[in-house]
Structure formats: C-alpha cells, structure tokens
C-alpha positions in Angstrom: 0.0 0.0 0.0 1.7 3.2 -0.5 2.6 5.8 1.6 -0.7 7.7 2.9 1.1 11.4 4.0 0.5 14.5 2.8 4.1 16.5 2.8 5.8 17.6 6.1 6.1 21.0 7.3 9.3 21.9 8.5 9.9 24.6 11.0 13.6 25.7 11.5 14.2 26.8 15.2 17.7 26.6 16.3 17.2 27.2 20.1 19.8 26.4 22.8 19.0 25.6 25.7 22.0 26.8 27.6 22.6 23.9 30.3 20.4 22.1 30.0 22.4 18.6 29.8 24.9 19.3 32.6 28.3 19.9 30.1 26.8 19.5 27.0 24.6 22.0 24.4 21.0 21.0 23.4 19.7 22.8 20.1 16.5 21.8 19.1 16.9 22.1 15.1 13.4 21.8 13.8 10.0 21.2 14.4 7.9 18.7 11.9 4.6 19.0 11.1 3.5 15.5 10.2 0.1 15.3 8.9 -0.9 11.5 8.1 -4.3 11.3 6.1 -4.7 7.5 8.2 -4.0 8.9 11.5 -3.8 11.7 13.8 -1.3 14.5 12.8 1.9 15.0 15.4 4.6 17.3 15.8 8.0 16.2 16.0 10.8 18.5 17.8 14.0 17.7 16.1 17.7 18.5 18.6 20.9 17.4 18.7 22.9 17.1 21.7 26.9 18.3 21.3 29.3 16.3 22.5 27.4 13.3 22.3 26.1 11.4 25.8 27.5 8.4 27.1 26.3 5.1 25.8 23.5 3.4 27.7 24.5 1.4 30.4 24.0 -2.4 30.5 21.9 -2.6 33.5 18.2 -2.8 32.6 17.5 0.1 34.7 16.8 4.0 33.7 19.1 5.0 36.1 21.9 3.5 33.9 20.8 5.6 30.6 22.3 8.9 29.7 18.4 10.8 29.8 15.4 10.0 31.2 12.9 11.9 29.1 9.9 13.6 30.9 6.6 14.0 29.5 7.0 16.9 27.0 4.2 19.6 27.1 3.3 22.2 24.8 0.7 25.3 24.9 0.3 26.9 21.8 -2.2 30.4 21.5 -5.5 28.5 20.5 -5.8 26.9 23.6 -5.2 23.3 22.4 -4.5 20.4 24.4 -1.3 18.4 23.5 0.0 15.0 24.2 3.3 13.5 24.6 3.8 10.9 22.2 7.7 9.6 23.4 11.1 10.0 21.4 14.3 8.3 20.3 17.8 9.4 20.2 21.0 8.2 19.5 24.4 8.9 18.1 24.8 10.9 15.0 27.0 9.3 12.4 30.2 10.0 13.3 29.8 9.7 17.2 30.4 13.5 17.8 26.5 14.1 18.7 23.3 12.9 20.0 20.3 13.3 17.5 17.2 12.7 18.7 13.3 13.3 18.3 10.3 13.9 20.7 6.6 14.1 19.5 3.2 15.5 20.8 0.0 15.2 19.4 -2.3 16.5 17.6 -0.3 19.0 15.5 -1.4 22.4 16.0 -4.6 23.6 14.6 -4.3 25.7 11.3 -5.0 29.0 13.3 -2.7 28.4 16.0 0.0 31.2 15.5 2.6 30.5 18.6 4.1 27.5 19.9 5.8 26.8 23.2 6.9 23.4 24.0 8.6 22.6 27.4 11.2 19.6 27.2 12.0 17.8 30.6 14.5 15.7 31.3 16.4 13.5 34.3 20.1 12.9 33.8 20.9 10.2 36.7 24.9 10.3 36.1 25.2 14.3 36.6 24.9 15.2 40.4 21.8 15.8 42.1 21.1 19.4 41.4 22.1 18.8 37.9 20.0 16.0 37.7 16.5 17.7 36.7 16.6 20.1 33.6 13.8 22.2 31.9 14.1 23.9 28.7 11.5 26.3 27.0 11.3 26.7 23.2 9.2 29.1 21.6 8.1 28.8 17.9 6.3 31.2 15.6 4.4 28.7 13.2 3.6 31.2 10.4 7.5 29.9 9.9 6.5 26.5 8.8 7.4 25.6 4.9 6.5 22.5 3.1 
C-alpha cells in the first residue's frame, strides 16, 4: 500500500538551551509538522545534543541511561491540548553528537499562531542538582514551509 502522507512541514528553530544537559549543548533544530491522512497529525521536535552522551548502560534500569525523558508539554495560543507521544535518540553518524526526536500530538490547529513546548529531562549520572533540567522553546508557526 503506498505511503498515505501528505508533505511535512518543517519549522527551522535553532534554540539552545544553555545547560540544559549538565556539560553539553542541546539545540533543538526543527519542528515537523507530520500530517498523516490515516492517522492523527503529530509534531515532531527535532535536537541534537553536542558532544554526544555516554552510551547506555548495560543494566536494565533508567538510572543506567544517559536521559530519562519527561513528559514533554506544549501550549500553543489557540488553547489546544497536546500530548506526549515519546522519542528516540542516538548517536549521530560520526559519534560526535546525539540526535534525537520527541513528539506531541495533535499537530497544532491551522489558526494556532505560537508555539511553546517545554522539554524535561532527568540525567541520573550528573549530580543531584544537575540531575532535573527544563528547557522552553518558543516557535512562531507562520515559519513552517512544506
């Protein structure tokens, strides 16, 4: 069956979120606009992480991987409700970065203008106040090209 997607949206951002990952630098690239015609459309938030973080460890617990992602929420200025959908990361070809992804859902509503999506994360190898980060991105979506 073939693919049943209309074209992305892309939204370059280029935010830093200055430390947020306790001696590292997390810029969130892009956000994607994915509107499926057999599904519900979702918003992707596109970052990279420079250097890259430590592998996971091999213990089967979260407190042996690099991040613990947090529920990611986002607000935009319709008033819609958004939910978190989960992520993946990993290295970067090369090794010298993390890339990773993180979705909510729906994607915003034709009319909504603004975007702010708060990213949360636990890092269990940095020291305890380092441990809990928050970062705030704010996104004009007239900015969005197909």
């Amino acid at each position: 069956m073939p693919d049943q997607r209309t074209p992305d949206r892309r939204i370059p951002v280029d935010h830093v979120c200055p430390d947020f990952v306790p001696g590292r630098e997390l810029r969130v690239t892009d956000l994607v606009l994915e509107e499926l015609v057999a599904g519900e459309p979702l918003l992707r938030v596109e970052y990279t992480i420079t250097p890259a973080l430590p592998p996971r460890g091999r213990r089967p617990t979260v407190a042996s991987w690099p991040v613990v992602w947090d529920a990611t929420a986002a607000t935009d200025d319709q008033g819609t409700a958004y939910r978190d959908g989960g992520g993946a990361w990993g290295p970067a070809p090369g090794g010298d970065r993390t890339t990773g992804t993180l979705t909510i859902s729906p994607a915003p509503p034709p009319a909504a203008r603004r975007l702010r999506v708060v990213l949360r994360a636990w890092f269990p190898w940095a020291t305890p106040v380092e441990a809990f980060r928050e970062c705030v991105v704010e996104v004009e979506l007239t900015a969005a090209s197909d």
